[in-house]
N, C-alpha and C positions, 0 to 999 in steps of 0.2 A: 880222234874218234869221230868226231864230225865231218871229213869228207868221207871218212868213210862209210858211214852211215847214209850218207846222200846218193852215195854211186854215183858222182858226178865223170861222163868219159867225155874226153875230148877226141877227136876225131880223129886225130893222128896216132892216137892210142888201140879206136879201134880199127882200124886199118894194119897195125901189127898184129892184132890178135886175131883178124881176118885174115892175112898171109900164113901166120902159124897154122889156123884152122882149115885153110884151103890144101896147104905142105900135108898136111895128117890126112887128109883125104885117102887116101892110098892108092887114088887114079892119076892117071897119067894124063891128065886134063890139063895141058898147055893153054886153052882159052878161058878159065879163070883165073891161073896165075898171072898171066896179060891182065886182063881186065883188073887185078888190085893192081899190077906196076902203072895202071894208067889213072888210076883213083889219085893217086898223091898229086901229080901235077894239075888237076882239074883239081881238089880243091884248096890247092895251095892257092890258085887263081884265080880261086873265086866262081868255079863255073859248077855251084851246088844243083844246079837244077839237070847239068848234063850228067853229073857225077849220080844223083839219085835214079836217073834213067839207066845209069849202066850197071847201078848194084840191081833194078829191078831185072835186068836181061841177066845176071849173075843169079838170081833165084830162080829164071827158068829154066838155067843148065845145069843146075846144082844135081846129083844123085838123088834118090831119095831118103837115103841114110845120113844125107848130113844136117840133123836138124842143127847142131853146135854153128854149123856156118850159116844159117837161116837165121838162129837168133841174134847173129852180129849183126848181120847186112841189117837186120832189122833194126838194131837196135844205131845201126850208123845213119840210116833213113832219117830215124826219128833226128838224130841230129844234126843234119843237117837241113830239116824240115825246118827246125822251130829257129835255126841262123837268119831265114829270111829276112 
């Protein structure tokens, strides 16, 4: 009951729920599906600060209807903000 109460996500967590959520789009938007397949390698490697620069260019291409993928990126931000 306790992690789950916490919402504790770890990064690689939301990064699958960011691929799901970006697939559900219903656009044929090949430049955010790129943009999550290159999220994994930057922060496998440690490169959080390139990584939070290209979820931010991910929020400027995003539709307007997909708040569900706004709240990840956002919420992947935050995580990898507070890694520093």
């Amino acid at each position: 009951f306790y992690e789950r109460s916490l919402a504790l996500y770890r990064d690689w967590e939301l990064i699958d729920v960011l691929a799901s959520a970006v697939e559900n789009l219903g656009t044929a938007d090949s430049q955010l599906a790129d943009a999550v397949d290159q999220l994994r390698p930057l922060i496998a490697s440690g490169h959080r600060p390139q990584a939070r620069k290209l979820l931010q260019s991910m929020l400027d291409a995003l539709p307007g209807d997909s708040a569900h993928c706004r709240d990840v990126i956002d919420a992947l931000t935050e995580v990898l903000s507070t890694d520093d």
